[in-house]
N, C-alpha and C positions, 0 to 999 in steps of 0.2 A: 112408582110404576115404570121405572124407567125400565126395567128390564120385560116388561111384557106389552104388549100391542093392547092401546085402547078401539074399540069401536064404535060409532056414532050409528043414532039409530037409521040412518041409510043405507049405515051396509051390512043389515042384519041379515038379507040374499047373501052378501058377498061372504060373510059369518055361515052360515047354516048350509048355504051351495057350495061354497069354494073351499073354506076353510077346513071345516071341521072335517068330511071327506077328505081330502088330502091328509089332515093326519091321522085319521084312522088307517086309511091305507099304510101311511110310513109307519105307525106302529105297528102294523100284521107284518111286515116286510122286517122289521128294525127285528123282534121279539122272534121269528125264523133263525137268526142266528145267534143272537145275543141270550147270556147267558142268566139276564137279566130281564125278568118281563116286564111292561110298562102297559097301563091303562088308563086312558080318560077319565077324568070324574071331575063333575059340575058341583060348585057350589055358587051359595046364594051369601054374600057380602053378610059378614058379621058373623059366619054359622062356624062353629069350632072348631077344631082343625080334624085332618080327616085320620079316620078309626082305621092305624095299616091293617092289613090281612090276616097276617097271623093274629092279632088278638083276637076273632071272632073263630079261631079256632083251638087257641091256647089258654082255658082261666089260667093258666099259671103265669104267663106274661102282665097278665090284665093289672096284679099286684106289681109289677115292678115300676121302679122308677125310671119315665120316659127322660132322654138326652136330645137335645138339639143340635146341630153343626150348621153353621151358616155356611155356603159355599157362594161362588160368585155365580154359577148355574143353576141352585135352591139349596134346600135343604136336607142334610142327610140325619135320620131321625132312628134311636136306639132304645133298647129297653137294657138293664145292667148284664144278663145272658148276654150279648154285643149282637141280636138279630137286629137285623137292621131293613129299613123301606128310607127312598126318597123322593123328594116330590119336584117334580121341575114345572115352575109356574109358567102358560101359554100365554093366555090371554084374558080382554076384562070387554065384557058386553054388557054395558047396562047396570044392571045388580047383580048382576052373573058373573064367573070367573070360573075358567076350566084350568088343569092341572094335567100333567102326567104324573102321576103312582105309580112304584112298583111294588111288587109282590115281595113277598118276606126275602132275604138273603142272609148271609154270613159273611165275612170278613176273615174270617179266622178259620183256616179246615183243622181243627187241635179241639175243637168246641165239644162237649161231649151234654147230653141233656141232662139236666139237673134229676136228683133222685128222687122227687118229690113228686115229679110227674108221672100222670098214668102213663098204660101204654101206649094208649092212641098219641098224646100229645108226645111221647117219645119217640112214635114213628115219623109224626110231623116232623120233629126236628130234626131228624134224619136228613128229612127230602128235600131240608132248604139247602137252596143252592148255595155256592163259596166263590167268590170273587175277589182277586187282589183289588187291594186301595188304590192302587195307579192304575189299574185297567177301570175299576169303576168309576174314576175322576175323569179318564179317557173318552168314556163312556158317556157319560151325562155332559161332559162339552162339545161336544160332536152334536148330540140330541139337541142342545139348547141351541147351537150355532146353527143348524137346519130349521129350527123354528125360525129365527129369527130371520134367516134367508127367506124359507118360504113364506114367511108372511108379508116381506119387506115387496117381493117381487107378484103376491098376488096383486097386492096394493097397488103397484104399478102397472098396473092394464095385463096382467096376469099372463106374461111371457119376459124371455129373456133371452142374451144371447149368454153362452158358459164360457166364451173367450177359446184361453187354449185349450180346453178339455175337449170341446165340441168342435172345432173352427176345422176337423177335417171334412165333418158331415154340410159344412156352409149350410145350414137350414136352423134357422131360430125355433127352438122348442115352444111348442102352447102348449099349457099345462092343462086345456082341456083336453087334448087330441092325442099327447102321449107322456102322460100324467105318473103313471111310476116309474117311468125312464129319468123324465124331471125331477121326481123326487131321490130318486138314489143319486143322482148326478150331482143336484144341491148339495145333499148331504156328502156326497165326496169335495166340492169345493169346498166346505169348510178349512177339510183336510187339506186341500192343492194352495189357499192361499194362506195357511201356515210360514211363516217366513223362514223358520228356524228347521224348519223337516223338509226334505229331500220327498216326493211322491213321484214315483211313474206307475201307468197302468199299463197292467197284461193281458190280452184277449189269449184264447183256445179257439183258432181257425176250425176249419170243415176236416183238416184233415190233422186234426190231433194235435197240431204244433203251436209252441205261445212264441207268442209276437208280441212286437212292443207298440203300446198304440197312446202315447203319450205321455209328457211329466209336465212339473213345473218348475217355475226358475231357478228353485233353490237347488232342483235335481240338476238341472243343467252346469250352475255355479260348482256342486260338487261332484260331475260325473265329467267335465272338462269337454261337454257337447254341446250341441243344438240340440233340444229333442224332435223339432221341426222334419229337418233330414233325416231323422231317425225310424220315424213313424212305418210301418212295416213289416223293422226288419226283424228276424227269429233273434229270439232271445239269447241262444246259445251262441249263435254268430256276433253279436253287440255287445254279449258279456260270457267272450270264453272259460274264462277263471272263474267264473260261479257255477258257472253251470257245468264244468266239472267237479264242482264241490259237492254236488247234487240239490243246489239251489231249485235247478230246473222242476226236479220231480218232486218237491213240496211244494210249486206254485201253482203246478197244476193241479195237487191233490187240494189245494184251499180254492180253488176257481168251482171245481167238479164237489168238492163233496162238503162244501159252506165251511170250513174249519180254517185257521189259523196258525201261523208259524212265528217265532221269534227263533232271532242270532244274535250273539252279543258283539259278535264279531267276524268280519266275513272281509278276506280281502279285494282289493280290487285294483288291478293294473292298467292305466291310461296307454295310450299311444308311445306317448312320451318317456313312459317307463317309469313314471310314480304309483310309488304303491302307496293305498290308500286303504282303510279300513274302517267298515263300517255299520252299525248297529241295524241291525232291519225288523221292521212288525208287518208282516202281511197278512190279509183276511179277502174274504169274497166282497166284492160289492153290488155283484150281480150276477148272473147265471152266465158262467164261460171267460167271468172276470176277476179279476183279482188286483188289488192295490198294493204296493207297496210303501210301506214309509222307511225311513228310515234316514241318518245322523251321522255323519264323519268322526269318528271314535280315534282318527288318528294318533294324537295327542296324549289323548287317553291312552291308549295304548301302548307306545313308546314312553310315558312315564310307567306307566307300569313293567313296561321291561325293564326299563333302565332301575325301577324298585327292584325285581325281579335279581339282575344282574349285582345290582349295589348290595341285596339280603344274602346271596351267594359268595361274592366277595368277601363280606363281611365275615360270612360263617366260613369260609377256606383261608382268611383270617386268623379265627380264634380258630380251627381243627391247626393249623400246623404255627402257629406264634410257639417262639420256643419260650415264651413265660405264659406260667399255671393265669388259666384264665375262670372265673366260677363268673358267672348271671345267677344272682340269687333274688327272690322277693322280699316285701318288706317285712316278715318275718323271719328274714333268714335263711329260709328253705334253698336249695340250690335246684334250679330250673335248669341250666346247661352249665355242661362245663368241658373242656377239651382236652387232650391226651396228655400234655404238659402236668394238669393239672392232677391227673390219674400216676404221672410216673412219679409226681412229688408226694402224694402221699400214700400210695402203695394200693389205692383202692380200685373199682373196675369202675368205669363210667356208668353202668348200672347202679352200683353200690353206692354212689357221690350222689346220684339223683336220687336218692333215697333220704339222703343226710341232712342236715341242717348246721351252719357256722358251727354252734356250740359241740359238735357232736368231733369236730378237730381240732379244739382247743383243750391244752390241759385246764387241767381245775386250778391252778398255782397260776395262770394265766386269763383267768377267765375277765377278770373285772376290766381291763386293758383292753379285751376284745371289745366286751361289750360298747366301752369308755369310745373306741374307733368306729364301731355301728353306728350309736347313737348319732354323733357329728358326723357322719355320711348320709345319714337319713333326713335330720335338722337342716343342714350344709349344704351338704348337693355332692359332697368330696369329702376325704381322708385319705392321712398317708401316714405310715410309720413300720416300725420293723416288730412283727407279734411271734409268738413262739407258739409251733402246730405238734400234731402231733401224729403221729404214721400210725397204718395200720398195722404193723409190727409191734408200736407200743414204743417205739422211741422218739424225740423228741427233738424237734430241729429249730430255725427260726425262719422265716420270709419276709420280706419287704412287701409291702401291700399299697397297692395304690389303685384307690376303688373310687368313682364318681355315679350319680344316675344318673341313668338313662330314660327316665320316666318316674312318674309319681308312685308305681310299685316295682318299678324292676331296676335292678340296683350290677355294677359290674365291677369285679375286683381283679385287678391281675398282679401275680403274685411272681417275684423272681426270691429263689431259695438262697439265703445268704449265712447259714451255718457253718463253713466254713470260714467266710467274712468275719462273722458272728466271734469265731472263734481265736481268728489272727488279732481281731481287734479286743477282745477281751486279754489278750495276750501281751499287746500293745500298751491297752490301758495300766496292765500291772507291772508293764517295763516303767511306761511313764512313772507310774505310782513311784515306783523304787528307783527311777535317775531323780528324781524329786524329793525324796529322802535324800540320799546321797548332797544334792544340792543346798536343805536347806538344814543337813549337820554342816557345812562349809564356813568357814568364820570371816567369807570374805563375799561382799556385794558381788550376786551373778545375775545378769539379766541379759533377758532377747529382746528384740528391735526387730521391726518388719520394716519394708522399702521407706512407710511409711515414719519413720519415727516413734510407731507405736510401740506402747510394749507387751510382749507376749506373753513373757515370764518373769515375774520376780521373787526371787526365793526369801528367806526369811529372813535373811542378816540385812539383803536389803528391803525388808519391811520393816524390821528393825529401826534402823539408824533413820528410814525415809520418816519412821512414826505413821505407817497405814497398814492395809490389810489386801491382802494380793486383790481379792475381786473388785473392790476398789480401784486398783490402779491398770488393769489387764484393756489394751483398748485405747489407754492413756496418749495422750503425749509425752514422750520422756521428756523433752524440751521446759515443761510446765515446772521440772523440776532444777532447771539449771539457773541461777542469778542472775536478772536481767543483764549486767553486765557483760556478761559472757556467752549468753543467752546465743544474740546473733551470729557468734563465729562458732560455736560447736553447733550450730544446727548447719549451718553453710559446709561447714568441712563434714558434716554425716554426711549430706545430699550431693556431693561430690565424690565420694567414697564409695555409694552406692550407686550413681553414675559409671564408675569406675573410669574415674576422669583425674583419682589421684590412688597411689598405692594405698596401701591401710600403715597404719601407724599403731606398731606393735605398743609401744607404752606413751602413755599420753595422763598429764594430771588437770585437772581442771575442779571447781569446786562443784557442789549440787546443793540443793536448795528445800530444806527438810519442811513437812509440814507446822511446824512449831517455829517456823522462820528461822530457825539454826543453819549454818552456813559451815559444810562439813566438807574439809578437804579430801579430796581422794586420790588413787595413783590408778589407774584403769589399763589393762592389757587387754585388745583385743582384736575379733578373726573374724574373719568374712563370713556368713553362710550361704552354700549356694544348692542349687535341686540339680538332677543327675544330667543334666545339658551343662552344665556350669554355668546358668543364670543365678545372679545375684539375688536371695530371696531376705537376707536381712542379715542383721550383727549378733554377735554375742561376746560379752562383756563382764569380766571380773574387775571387780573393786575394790579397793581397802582404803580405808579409813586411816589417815595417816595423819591427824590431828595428834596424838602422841609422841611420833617420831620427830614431826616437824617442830615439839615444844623441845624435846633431848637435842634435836640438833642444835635449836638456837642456845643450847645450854653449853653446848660441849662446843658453839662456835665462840661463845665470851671466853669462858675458862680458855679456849686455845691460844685465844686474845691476849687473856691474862698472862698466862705460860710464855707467850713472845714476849710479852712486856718485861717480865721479869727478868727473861734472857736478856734481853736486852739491858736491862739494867746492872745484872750480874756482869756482862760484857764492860759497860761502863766499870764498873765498881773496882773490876781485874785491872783496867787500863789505867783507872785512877791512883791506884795503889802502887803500881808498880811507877807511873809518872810522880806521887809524894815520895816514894822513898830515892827516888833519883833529884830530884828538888829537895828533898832535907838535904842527904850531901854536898848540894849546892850551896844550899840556905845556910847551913852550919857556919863556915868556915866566913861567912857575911857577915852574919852578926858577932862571934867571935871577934874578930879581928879589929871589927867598928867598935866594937864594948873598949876592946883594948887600947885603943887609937884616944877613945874621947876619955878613960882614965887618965892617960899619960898626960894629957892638955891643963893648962892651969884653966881655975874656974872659971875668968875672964875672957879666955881665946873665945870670941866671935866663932871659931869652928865646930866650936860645941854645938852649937843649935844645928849646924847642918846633920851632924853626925846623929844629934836625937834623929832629925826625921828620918835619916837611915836605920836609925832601929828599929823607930814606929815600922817603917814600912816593912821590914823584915819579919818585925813580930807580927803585922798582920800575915803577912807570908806563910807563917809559920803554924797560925790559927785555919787558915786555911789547907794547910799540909794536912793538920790533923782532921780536919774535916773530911775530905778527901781519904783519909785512911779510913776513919769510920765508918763513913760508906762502903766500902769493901767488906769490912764485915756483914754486916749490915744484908746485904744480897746476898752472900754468900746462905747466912739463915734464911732466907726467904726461898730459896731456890730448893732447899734441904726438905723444907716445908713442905712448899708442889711435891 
C-alpha cells in the first residue's frame, strides 16, 4: 500500500469532509480539459476488479481477452481491439478502497471497429476518444502526483505554503477557504518540482496582455534569469524572439480557450547572446492561465544538424565523386546511385534505380559477381576487378570496392579500368612471349629484386637448378650458392645494389643444385633500374661450363705434353749434333790407343794403362750412340703430335 494513503478510523471526518470533496472537485476541473475522463469508484476489499465502461456497452468486448500493464501510477487495462481504461489507486479506509477510472479511450486513431459489430456498438467505437501513450503516461503522473500532494497536505493540518509559485501573494492557502485555487496550484507543483523540465506561468491581465508571473528553478538554470525579478513583466518584452515567432498568440489562445500547444523546437537568445533551443508543452491551468513546460533541445539539435550537414555532405560526396558509386540492398537492388555511375554504364539514374547487380553483369561473368556479393554480405567488404556491361550492349571491366554500411545497405564504388584491362592483358601476353623467348635460351637467366630474391627463373635454369619456377619465385638466390662461397657473393650483391661498387660485367662462381651437385657457371650481368634510375634489382645470364672446364683441363695436359716433347726434340737435336762432334773426337782416341798398345810387347806395364783408355773410350762411345738414338727417337715422337 505504499503508493496509496491509509486511513485510521478517526479520520473518517477528515475521509468523507476533506478528502473525497476535494477530489471530486479536481476531477470536474481535471476532466474540463482533459481528453481523458476520470471517475470515483468505491470498492469493498476482496471485490473483483472493476467492469471498464465500454463493456456494459459493448457484448463484443465482453468476449475478448482482458491485458494488464502495471505502471508506477496504476494500471493500464486492454481488451485485444487495444480499447483501453485505467485505474489510478487513491486511497484505503477500513475495508473500503477508492480508485480513479476512466472512461473507454484508444491509443491508436488507425482503429477501425471490427465487422462483427452491430451498429450501435460501431458507433460507440467511433466516439472513443484517442490519446498518445506519452501524453496519457503524462496524464496519470500528474493525477497521481496531486493525489498524493493533496493528501500528504490535508493530513498536515490542511494548508500549506506553495513556495515560489505562491510567495508573491505572501498569504498561506487553507484548503477550506480557497479550495480549487489549491487544488490546481497542487496539481501544478507536481509539474514546477519536476527537476528535469523548465516551467514558468503566464497570466492574461485586465487588459489583454500575458505576463509572466512565475517559474521554477530549472526554468531559471535554463533561461539564464532570476524569475524573482522577472515576475510582471509582458511576455513579449522577456522573450522578444518567441513572441515574434507567434509563441505569444498560441498562449494566449490555450489560457482563453482551455487547449494546448506543442514545439519541438523554439529558439531562444539570452543577453549574452547564446542561442538556445527548446522543446515546449503548454496547456491552461486555470482560467486566464497558462503553464509552460518545456526542455533545452540544444544538443539535440546541433547533433542533428550536424547529422543533417554530415547526410549532405555525404550525398554532394557521392553526386560529384568522379568514381561510379551504387547503394544497393541486400538483394542487390540499387537504392542510389550517382552521375559517375550513370556515365559508366550508359543508363539514366532513373533507369539504374530500377535495376538490380545482375541486370549489368554479363552472363559469361556472372558466377564471379555473384562469388564478390556473397563475401561483401558474409564479410562486411570485397574487392576485385568484374567485367559490366553498358547499355549499348558492350562490354567493359571495373574495379569494385564495396563494404556495408548496415545490415541491409551495402556500397560499392566503382573506377572503370578497361582500358587498364586492356594494356595489362597486352602486357600479360608480351610477358607470355619474352618468357618464351627466355626459356627456348640454352643458357641460365634470372631476375633478383634489391632483395636477393628471385623474380624469374626461366627453364634452362630450372633445369640444371633441378626445380620448378613456382617453387623457387620469392626464393632466396643465395639458398643456392655453396656455403663456401655463400658469404662473399651475397656481400658483393648487397653492395652492388648499394651502388657502392660498379657491377661486374662477367663473373664465375659455382651454385648449388637441389640434388647437392655443385655446377659451375660463368654469369654476365646488368643492373635493372625504374625510370628515376633507382636500382630495382639484377638480371642475370648463366652457363654452365662444367664441359668446357673438363676440355680445358684436357687441352691444358696435352699442351703440357706438346712442351715436353719440344723440349725433348730440342734435347735430342742438341744431342745429335753434340755425338756426331764427339765421334770425331772419339774416333781418332781409340784409334790411335788400339794402335799404340798393339805395337807394345805383351809384358810392357803400359798395356794395362792403354786398356783403361779403351775401356774408357768404348764406354764413350756407347754413350755417343745412345745419345744419337735419342735424336731419332723425338724426332718420331714429335711427327706423332
Amino acid at each position: 500500500m505504499s503508493d496509496r494513503f491509509e486511513f485510521g478510523p478517526e479520520d473518517n471526518a477528515l475521509f468523507h469532509e476533506e478528502f473525497i470533496p476535494s477530489m471530486e472537485v479536481f476531477i470536474k476541473k481535471f476532466n474540463g480539459i482533459s481528453p481523458v475522463q476520470f471517475r470515483i469508484d468505491y470498492k469493498k476489499s476482496g471485490n473483483e476488479a472493476i467492469e471498464p465502461l465500454f463493456h456494459e456497452k459493448c457484448l463484443y468486448c465482453k468476449e475478448q481477452e482482458i491485458k494488464t500493464q502495471i505502471f508506477s501510477w496504476g494500471t493500464l487495462i486492454s481488451c485485444s481491439d487495444s480499447i483501453h481504461y485505467c485505474e489510478i489507486p487513491v486511497a484505503v479506509f477500513k475495508n473500503s478502497s477508492f480508485s480513479l477510472v476512466s472512461e473507454s479511450f484508444k491509443l491508436n486513431s488507425n482503429l477501425y471497429p471490427p465487422d462483427c459489430l452491430d451498429k450501435k456498438c460501431s458507433e460507440f467505437f467511433m466516439k472513443i476518444p484517442v490519446i498518445s501513450p506519452k501524453k496519457l503516461e503524462t496524464v496519470c503522473e500528474l493525477i497521481f502526483e496531486h493525489i498524493r500532494i493533496s493528501t500528504r497536505n490535508i493530513i498536515f493540518e490542511h494548508d500549506t505554503l506553495l513556495g515560489d509559485l505562491t510567495s508573491s501573494k505572501n498569504l498561506p492557502l487553507i484548503m477550506r477557504e480557497e479550495f480549487e485555487e489549491f487544488e490546481i496550484l497542487k496539481w501544478t507543483r507536481a509539474i514546477f518540482d519536476n527537476p528535469l523540465l523548465g516551467v514558468y506561468l503566464l497570466d492574461i491581465n485586465e487588459s489583454g496582455k500575458l505576463i509572466f508571473s512565475g517559474a521554477n528553478k530549472t526554468a531559471d538554470s535554463l533561461l539564464n534569469f532570476s524569475h524573482r525579478n522577472k515576475i510582471g513583466t509582458e511576455f513579449k518584452e522577456l522573450f522578444p524572439q518567441m513572441a515574434q515567432s507567434g509563441l505569444e498568440e498560441e498562449y494566449i489562445n490555450c489560457a482563453l480557450n482551455a487547449s494546448s500547444y506543442y514545439c519541438d523546437s523554439i529558439p531562444h537568445e539570452t543577453k549574452e547572446g547564446v542561442t538556445s533551443f527548446f522543446t515546449i508543452y503548454a496547456f491552461q491551468i486555470s482560467e486566464n492561465q497558462v503553464a509552460v513546460l518545456f526542455n533545452d533541445v540544444s544538443e539535440k539539435i546541433e547533433a542533428i544538424e550536424q547529422l543533417r550537414k554530415s547526410e549532405e555532405k555525404f550525398k554532394s560526396y557521392i553526386k560529384n565523386a568522379p568514381l561510379g558509386i551504387f547503394i544497393s540492398d541486400v538483394g542487390g537492388k540499387y537504392l542510389e546511385v550517382n552521375q559517375a555511375a550513370c556515365d559508366m554504364t550508359g543508363y539514366s539514374m532513373d533507369e539504374l534505380l530500377e535495376m538490380s547487380i545482375p541486370d549489368v553483369v554479363p552472363s559469361d561473368a556472372m558466377d564471379g559477381a555473384v562469388r564478390h556479393f556473397e563475401k561483401l554480405v558474409t564479410e562486411g567488404f570485397s574487392t576485385g576487378e568484374l567485367k559490366y556491361r553498358k547499355k549499348s550492349g558492350e562490354t567493359g571491366y571495373w574495379y569494385v570496392d564495396a563494404s556495408r554500411l548496415s545490415e541491409d545497405r551495402y556500397i560499392g564504388y566503382t573506377k572503370d579500368s578497361t582500358e587498364r584491362h586492356f594494356y595489362e592483358k597486352q602486357i600479360e601476353e608480351e610477358q607470355n612471349r619474352s618468357k618464351a623467348y627466355l626459356d627456348i635460351a640454352g643458357v641460365i637467366i634470372v631476375v633478383l629484386d634489391i632483395n636477393g630474391c628471385i623474380s624469374m627463373l626461366n627453364r634452362k635454369g630450372c633445369k640444371i637448378l633441378k626445380v620448378e619456377e613456382a617453387e623457387v619465385i620469392g626464393k632466396s638466390w643465395f639458398d643456392f650458392i655453396p656455403e663456401a662461397e655463400k658469404e662473399k657473393v651475397s656481400e658483393t650483391f648487397h653492395l652492388l645494389i648499394k651502388g657502392e661498387i660498379e657491377p661486374v660485367e662477367y663473373f664465375e662462381n659455382e651454385i648449388l643444385c637441389t640434388d647437392g651437385k655443385i655446377v659451375p657457371a660463368a654469369w654476365y650481368n646488368a643492373i635493372l633500374t625504374d625510370e628515376n634510375g633507382v636500382i630495382t634489382g639484377t638480371i642475370s645470364s648463366g652457363e654452365d661450363i662444367s664441359s668446357r672446364q673438363f676440355y680445358e683441363s684436357e687441352r691444358r695436359a696435352l699442351e703440357e705434353q706438346l712442351n715436353q716433347a719440344v723440349k725433348m726434340e730440342s734435347i735430342g737435336r742438341l744431342a745429335g749434333g753434340v755425338a756426331h762432334d764427339f765421334n770425331n773426337m772419339l774416333a781418332p782416341i781409340i784409334g790411335y790407343t788400339q794402335l799404340l798398345r798393339d805395337e807394345l810387347p805383351m809384358e810392357s806395364p803400359v798395356r794395362d794403362d792403354l786398356d783403361q783408355i779403351l775401356l774408357a773410350g768404348g764406354k764413350a762411345r756407347d754413350l755417343n750412340n745412345f745419345l744419337h738414338s735419342q735424336k731419332n727417337r723425338t724426332l718420331n715422337l714429335s711427327s706423332m703430335i
